[in-house]
Each structure stands twice: as C-alpha cells, then as structure tokens.
N, C-alpha and C positions, 0 to 999 in steps of 0.2 A: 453274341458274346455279351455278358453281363457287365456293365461299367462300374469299376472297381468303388464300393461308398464309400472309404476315403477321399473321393473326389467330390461326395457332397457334402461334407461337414463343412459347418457355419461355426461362430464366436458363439460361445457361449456365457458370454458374460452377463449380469445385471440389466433390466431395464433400467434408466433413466432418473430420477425422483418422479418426475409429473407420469410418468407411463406407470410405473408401480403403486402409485395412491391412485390410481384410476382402477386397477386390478383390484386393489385389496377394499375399497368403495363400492365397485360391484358387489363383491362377498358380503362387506357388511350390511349393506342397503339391501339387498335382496330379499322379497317379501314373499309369499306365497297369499294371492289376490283371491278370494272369492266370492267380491259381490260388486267392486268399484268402477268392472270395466266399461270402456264409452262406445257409445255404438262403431264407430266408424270403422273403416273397414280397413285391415294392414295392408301395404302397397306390396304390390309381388317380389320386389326388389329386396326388402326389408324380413316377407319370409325366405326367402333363397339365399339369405345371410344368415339368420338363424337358421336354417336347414344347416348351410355347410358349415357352420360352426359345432352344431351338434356331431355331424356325420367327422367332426375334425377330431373326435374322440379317440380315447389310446381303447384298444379291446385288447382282451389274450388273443392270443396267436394272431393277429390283427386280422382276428375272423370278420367285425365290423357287422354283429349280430340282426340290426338293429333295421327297422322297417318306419318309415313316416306315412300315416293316413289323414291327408287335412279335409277338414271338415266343413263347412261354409253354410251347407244346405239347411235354413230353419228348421223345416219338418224330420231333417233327420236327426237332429240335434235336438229336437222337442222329445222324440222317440229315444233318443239317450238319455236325455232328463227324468222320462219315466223309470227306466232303468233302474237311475241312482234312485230314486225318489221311493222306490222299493226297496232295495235296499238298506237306504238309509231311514227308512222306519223300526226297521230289523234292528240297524244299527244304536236308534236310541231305546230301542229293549232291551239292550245290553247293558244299561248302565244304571246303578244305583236311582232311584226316584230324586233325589237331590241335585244329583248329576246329568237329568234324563232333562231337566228345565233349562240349564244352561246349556246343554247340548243342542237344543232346537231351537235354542234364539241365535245360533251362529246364522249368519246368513251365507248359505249355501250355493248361489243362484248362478254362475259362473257357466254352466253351459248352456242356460239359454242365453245370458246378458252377454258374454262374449263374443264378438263378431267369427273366431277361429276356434272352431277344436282341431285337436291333434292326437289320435292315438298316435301311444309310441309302443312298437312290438318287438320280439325277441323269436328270432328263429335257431334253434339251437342245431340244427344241420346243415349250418351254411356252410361252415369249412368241413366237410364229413364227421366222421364219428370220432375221430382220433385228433384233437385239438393244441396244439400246443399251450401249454400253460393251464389245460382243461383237465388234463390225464387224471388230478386227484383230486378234484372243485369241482363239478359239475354246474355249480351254480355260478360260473366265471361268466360265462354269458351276458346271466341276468345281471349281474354285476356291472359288465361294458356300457351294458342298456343305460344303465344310470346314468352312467361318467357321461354320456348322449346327452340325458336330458340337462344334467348339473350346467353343462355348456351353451347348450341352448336358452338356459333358465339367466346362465349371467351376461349373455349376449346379447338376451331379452331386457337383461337392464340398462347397459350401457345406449342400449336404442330407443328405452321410455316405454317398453312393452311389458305389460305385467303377465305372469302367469299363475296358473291357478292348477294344482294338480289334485286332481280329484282320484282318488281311490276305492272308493266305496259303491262297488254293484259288481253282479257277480260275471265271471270271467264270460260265464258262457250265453248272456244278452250281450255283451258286445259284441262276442263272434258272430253273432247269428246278425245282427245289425249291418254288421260293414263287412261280411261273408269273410271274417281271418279263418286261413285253413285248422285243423285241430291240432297240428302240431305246434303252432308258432302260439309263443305265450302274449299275453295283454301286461305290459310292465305299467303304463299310463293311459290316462285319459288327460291331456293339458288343456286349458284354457286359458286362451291369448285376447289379448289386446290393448288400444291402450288406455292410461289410466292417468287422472288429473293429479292424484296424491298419493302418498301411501304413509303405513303408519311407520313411525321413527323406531320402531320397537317392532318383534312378532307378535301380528294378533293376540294370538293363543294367548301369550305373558300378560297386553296389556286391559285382554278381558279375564283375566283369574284362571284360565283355564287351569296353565302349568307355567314355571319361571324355569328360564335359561340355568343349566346348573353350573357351579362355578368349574373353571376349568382345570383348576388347583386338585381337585376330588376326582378327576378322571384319567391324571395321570401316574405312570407309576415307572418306576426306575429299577430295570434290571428282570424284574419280576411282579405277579401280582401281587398288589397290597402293600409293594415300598414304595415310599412317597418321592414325588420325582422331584 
C-alpha cells in the first residue's frame, strides 16, 4: 500500500535572510572557469555532493535522464583534449578574421589543467517511449540534463569548485573515447576543480568578447514585444 503524500508535505515558507543571500551569491558569482584550475585533486566526499546535488534535479516525468562519467585518468583526458583541439580549430574558421584573433587568445586549457572531468549524458529511453511531460517536447529530456548540471555548477560554488563546460568537439569522439552507447546523447564535457580566484564579472564581458544584455529588453508583458 502506497503512503498517502499528504503525509509528506513540509512548510513551505521562505529561507531565512543569511540562507537566501547564500542562494542568490551562488547565482551571481558563478563563473564558467576555463583555464584557473589548481592541480589538486577534489576529495571523494566533496564529488558525491556535487553528484547528489546534480542527480537532486526536477526532470519531466521524473524520468532523471541523466548519466555521470568522472574522469581522472591524464592520458584519457589528454585524448579528449585532442578531441576539442580539433574541433576547436574548426571552430575558429568559423568566425570573421577579426573575431578568429580574439577567439584564440581565450585560454581554453581546462581539460588538461583540471584535476576532474565529467561527462554529463542524456538517455532519452530511460522512462520508455511514452514520457510524461515528453508527449509534445521531445527535447524535455535534454532540458532535465541541464537543470543537472545548473545544480552541480552552484554547488560547485558554494564548495569553492570551479567548472568549466566545454562544448566544442563533436559528439561522436567522445562516444568513441568513453564507449557511451549511440543512443544516449553527450549534453557536457565539465571541468572541475578548484580555483584560487575568479573574475568579479563573466569572462566573455570582461574580455569584449559580448556584454550581459540588460534585463529591461528581455522582458515582455502579456505578449511578445509589450514591455514588462
């Protein structure tokens, strides 16, 4: 017999002042790292909290999509390095010659200098073919995956762990790298560890890349294009 969940409902009230500027501190301070991290190595403890913090993610139909691969091994993480390092050749052909010079003095270095990588994957036949919350989204899944990493990413702050999420190499060297079956997607490549600073601003703004846009211009009231 099922135990009636009425009999688990908690208060739902407000955090605290100091509990909710701890929350919203995360959010703001939260940096995406890609060259700062210090060798040393995270304590098992410290991933197995950022695990279940990740894995403490809302999914649709709380299918819980989501797959963790940690990564440790130099030479396999060297072998993903090449990876990117192909594709991200690719990727500065893509961009205007004026754009192609600022794009390759980012400093990129984050999965060799990081003590931890972390694929994060999406299997979209976990809960079968018929998903709640999936019936007209298919892409809700990959969606969940996210809300995984966003969790990990601010848990990683609150614990002094930076990450780094690398996106750029193509799906099917990492499969082949760390054997993911063909069905199950590659959402991330993370790079952890920790780090002695970080910048007050995101990179990206505070090298020219591109500036935060205001939040005034993104909202809209009712409909598209009325100002909220």
């Amino acid at each position: 017999m099922q135990p009636d969940p009425k009999d688990r409902l908690v208060r739902a009230g407000p955090f605290s002042v100091a509990e909710r500027d701890a929350v919203y501190r995360a959010i703001e301070t939260r940096r995406d790292v890609r060259d700062q991290f210090l060798p040393d190595p995270l304590p098992d403890d410290v991933v197995a909290r950022l695990l279940a913090a990740a894995h403490s993610a809302p999914s649709v139909g709380f299918m819980q999509p989501w797959n963790f691969i940690t990564v440790r091994d130099p030479v396999r993480r060297e072998a993903v390095w090449q990876a990117f390092s192909r594709a991200n050749d690719e990727a500065a052909a893509m961009f205007e010659p004026e754009r192609r010079d600022a794009y390759r003095a980012l400093k990129l270095e984050g999965i060799r200098r990081a003590p931890l990588g972390l694929c994060v994957t999406c299997d979209p036949t976990r809960a079968g073919p018929v998903v709640l919350g999936r019936t007209h989204n298919r892409r809700m899944d990959s969606y969940s995956t996210v809300c995984a990493i966003q969790n990990l990413w601010l848990a990683a702050r609150a614990e002094g762990v930076g990450v780094g999420w690398v996106s750029i190499f193509h799906e099917t060297d990492l499969k082949a790298l760390l054997r993911i079956p063909d069905h199950v997607e590659v959402v991330a490549w993370l790079c952890l560890g920790y780090v002695d600073t970080l910048y007050d601003h995101p990179e990206l703004a505070l090298k020219g890349w591109r500036q935060r846009l205001p939040l005034a211009e993104l909202v809209f009231d009712e409909q598209w294009g009325e100002d909220g």
